[in-house]
Backbone as JSON, one array per atom type, in Angstrom:
{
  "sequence": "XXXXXXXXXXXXXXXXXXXXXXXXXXXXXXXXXXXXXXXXXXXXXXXXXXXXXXXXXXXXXXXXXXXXXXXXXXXXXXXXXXXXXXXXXXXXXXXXXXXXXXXXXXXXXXXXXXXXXXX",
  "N": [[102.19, -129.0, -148.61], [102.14, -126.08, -146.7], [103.17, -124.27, -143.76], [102.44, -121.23, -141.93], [103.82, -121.01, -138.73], [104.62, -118.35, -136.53], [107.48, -116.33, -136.75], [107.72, -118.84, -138.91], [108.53, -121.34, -141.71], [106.88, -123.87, -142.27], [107.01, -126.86, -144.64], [105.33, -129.16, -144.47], [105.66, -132.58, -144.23], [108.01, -132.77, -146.51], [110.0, -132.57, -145.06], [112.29, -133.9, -143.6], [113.22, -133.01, -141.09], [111.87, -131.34, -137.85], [110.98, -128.34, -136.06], [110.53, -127.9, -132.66], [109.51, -126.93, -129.61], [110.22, -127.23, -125.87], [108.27, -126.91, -124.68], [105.82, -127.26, -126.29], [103.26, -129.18, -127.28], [103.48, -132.9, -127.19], [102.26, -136.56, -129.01], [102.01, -139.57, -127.44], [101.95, -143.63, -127.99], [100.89, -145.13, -125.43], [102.83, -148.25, -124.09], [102.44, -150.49, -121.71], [103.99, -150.61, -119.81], [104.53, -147.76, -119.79], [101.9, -147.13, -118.73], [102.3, -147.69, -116.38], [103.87, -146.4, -114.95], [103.02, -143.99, -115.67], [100.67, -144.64, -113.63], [102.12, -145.34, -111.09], [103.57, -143.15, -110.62], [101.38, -140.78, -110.08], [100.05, -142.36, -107.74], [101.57, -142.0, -106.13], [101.89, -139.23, -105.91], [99.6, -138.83, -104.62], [99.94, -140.06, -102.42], [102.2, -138.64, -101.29], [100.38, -135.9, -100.52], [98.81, -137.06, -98.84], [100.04, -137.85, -96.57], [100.94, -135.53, -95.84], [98.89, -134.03, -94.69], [96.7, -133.86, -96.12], [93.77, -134.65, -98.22], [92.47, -137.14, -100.91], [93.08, -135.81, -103.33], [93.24, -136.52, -105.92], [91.9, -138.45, -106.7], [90.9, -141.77, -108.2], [93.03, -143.07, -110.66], [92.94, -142.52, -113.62], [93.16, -142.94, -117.04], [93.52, -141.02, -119.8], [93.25, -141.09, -122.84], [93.06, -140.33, -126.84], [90.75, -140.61, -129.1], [92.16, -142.04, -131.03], [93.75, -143.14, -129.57], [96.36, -142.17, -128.38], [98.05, -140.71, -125.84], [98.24, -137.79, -124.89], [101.27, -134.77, -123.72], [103.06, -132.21, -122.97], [106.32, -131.94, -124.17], [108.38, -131.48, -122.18], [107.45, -132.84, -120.15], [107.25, -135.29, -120.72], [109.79, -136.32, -121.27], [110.89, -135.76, -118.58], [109.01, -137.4, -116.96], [109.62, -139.89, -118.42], [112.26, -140.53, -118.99], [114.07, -141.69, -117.43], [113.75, -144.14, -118.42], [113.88, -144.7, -120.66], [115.93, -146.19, -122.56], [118.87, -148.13, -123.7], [118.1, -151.66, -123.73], [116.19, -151.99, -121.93], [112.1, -151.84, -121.06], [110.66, -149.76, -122.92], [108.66, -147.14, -122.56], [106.64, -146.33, -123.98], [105.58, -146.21, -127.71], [108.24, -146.37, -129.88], [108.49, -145.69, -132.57], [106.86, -143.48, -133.41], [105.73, -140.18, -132.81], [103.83, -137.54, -131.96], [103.9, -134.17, -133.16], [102.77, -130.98, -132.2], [101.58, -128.91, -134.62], [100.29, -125.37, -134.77], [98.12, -123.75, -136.49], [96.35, -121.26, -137.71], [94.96, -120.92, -135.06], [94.13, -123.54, -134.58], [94.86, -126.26, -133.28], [96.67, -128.84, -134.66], [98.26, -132.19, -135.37], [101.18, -133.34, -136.37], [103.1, -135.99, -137.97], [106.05, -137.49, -136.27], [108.56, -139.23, -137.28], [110.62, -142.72, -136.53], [111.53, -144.22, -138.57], [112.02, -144.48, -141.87], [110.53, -143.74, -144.86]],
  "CA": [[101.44, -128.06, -147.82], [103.23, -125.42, -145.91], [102.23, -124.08, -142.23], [103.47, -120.63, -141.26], [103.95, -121.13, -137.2], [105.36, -116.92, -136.09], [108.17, -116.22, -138.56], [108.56, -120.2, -139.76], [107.28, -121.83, -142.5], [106.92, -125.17, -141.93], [106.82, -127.65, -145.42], [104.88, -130.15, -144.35], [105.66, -134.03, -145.3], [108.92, -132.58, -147.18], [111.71, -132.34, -144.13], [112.72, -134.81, -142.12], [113.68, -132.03, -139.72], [110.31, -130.49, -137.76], [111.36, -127.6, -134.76], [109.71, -128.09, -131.99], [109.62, -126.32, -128.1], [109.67, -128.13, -124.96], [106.27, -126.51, -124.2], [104.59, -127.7, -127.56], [102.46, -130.65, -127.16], [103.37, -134.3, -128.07], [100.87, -137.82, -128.46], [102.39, -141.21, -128.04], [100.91, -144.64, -127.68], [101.61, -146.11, -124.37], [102.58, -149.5, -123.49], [102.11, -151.07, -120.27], [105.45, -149.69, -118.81], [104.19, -145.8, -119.45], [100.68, -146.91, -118.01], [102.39, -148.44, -115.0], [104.9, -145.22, -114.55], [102.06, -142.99, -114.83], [99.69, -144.65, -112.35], [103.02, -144.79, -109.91], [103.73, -141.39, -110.27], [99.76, -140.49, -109.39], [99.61, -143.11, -106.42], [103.15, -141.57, -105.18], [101.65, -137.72, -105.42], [98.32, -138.99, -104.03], [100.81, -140.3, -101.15], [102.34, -137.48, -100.59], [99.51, -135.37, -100.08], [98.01, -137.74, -97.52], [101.45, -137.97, -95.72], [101.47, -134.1, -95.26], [97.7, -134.09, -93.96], [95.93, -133.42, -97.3], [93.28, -136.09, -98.9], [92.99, -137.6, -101.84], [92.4, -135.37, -103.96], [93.63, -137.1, -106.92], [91.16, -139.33, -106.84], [91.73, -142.4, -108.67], [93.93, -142.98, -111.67], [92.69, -142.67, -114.87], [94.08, -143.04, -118.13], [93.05, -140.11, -120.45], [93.59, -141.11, -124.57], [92.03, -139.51, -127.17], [90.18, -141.55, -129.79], [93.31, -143.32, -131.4], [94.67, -143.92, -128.57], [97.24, -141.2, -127.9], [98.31, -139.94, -124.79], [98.99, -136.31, -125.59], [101.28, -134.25, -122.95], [104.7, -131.63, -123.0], [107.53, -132.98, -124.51], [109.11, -131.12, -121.06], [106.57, -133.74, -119.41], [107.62, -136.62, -121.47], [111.22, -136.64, -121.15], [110.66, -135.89, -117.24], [108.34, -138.79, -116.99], [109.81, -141.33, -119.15], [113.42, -140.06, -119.18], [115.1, -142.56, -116.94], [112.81, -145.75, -118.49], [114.25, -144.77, -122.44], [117.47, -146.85, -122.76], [119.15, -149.45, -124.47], [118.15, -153.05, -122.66], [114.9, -151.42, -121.12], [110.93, -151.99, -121.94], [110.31, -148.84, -123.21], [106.93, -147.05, -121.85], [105.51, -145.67, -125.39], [106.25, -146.64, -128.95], [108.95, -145.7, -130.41], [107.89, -145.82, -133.92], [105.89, -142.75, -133.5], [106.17, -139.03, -131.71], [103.7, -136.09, -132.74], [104.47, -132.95, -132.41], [101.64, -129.89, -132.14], [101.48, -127.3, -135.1], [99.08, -124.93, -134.86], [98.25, -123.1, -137.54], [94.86, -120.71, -137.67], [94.45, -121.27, -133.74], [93.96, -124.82, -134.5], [95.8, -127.74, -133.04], [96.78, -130.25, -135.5], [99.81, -133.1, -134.92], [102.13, -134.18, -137.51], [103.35, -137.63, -137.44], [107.71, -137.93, -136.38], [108.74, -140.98, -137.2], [112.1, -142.87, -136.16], [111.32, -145.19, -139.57], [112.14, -143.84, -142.94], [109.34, -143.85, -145.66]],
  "C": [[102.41, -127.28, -146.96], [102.38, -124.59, -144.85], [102.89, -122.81, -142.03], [103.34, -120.38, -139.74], [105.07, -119.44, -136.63], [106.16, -116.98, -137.47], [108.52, -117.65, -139.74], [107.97, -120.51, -140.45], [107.79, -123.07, -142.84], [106.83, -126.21, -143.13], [106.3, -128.66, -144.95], [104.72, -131.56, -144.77], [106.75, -133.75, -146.32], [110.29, -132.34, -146.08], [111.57, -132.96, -143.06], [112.99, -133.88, -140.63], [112.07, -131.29, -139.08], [111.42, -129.98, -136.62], [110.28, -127.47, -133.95], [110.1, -127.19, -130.25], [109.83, -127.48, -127.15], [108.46, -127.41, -124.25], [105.59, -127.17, -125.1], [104.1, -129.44, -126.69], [102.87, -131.59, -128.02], [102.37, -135.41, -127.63], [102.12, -138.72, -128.69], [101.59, -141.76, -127.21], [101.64, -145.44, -126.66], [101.91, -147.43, -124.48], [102.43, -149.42, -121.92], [103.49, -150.56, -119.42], [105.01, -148.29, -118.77], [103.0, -146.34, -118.64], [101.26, -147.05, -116.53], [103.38, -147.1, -114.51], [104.06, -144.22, -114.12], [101.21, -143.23, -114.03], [100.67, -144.45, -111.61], [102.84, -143.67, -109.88], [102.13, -141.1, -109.72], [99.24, -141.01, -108.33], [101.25, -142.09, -105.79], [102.49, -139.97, -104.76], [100.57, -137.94, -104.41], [98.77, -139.62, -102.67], [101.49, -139.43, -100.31], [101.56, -136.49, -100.03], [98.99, -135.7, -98.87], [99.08, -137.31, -96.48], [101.41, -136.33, -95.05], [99.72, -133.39, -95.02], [96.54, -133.48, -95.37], [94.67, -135.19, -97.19], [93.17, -136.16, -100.73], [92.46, -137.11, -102.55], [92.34, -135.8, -105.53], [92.16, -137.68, -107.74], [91.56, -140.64, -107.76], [92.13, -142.43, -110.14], [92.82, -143.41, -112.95], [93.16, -142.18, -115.96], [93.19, -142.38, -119.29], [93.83, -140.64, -121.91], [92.6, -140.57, -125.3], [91.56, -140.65, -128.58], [90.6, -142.38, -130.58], [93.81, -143.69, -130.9], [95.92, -143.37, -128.53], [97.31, -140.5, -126.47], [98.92, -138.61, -125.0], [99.72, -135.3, -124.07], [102.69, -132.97, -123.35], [105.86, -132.56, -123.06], [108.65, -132.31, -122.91], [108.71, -132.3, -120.19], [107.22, -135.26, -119.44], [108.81, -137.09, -121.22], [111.61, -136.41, -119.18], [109.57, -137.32, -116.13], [108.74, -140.32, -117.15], [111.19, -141.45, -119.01], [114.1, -141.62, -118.77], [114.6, -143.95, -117.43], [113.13, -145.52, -120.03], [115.6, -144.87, -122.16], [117.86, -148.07, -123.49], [118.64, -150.75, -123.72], [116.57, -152.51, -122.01], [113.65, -151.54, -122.22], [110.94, -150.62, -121.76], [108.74, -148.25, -122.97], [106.1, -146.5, -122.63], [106.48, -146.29, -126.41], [107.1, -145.64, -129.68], [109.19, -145.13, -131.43], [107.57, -143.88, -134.13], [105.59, -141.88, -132.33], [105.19, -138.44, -132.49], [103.69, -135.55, -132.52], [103.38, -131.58, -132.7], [102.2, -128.96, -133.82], [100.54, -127.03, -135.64], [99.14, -123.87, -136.15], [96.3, -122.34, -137.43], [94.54, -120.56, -135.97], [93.94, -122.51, -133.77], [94.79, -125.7, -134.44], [95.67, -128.87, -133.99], [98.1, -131.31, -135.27], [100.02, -133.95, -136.46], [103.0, -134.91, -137.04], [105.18, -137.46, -137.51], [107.75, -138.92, -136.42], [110.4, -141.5, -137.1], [112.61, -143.76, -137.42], [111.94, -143.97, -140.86], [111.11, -144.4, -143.69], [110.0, -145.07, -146.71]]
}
């Protein structure tokens, strides 16, 4: 199947290589280290706010997946998020297995599966 995304044309399921933005949208599947990073981060903003005479507007933390259980956000997001918690010796806060990466095609969002595995 082939996708054309502006001038590219994408082979789909034939190239290990996909090009991707750091705007495009990626899903991964948390573990318990991303859940626990992203409630911090959301109790820390929801701290700051208070601290500088705001309230809480946050409200409380909830964990948005979409019906497989993907957390979908900016791979700018992702690597700003997770960055310092992906290392050798470290629990990792999503699976590593498994990245997808947005391409739209028609005005429709679809995600094709990166994988760190070989077929």
């Amino acid at each position: 199947m082939s996708v054309n995304i502006g001038n590219n044309n994408i082979i789909v399921g034939q190239s290990d290589l996909v090009s991707i933005k750091l705007n495009d949208y990626v899903k991964i599947k948390l573990t318990d280290v991303g859940i626990k990073i992203l409630k911090g981060r959301h109790d820390e903003l929801n701290s700051r706010i208070a601290n500088n005479g705001g309230v809480n507007i946050m409200g409380e933390f909830k964990l948005r997946l979409d019906k497989d259980g993907y957390y979908k956000m900016q791979l700018w997001d992702l690597i700003n998020t997770f960055g310092d918690n992906v290392d050798v010796g470290l629990d990792i806060p999503f699976e590593s297995k498994i990245i997808t990466a947005t391409i739209k095609a028609n005005n429709k969002e679809a995600f094709e599966c990166l994988s760190t595995q070989k077929k």
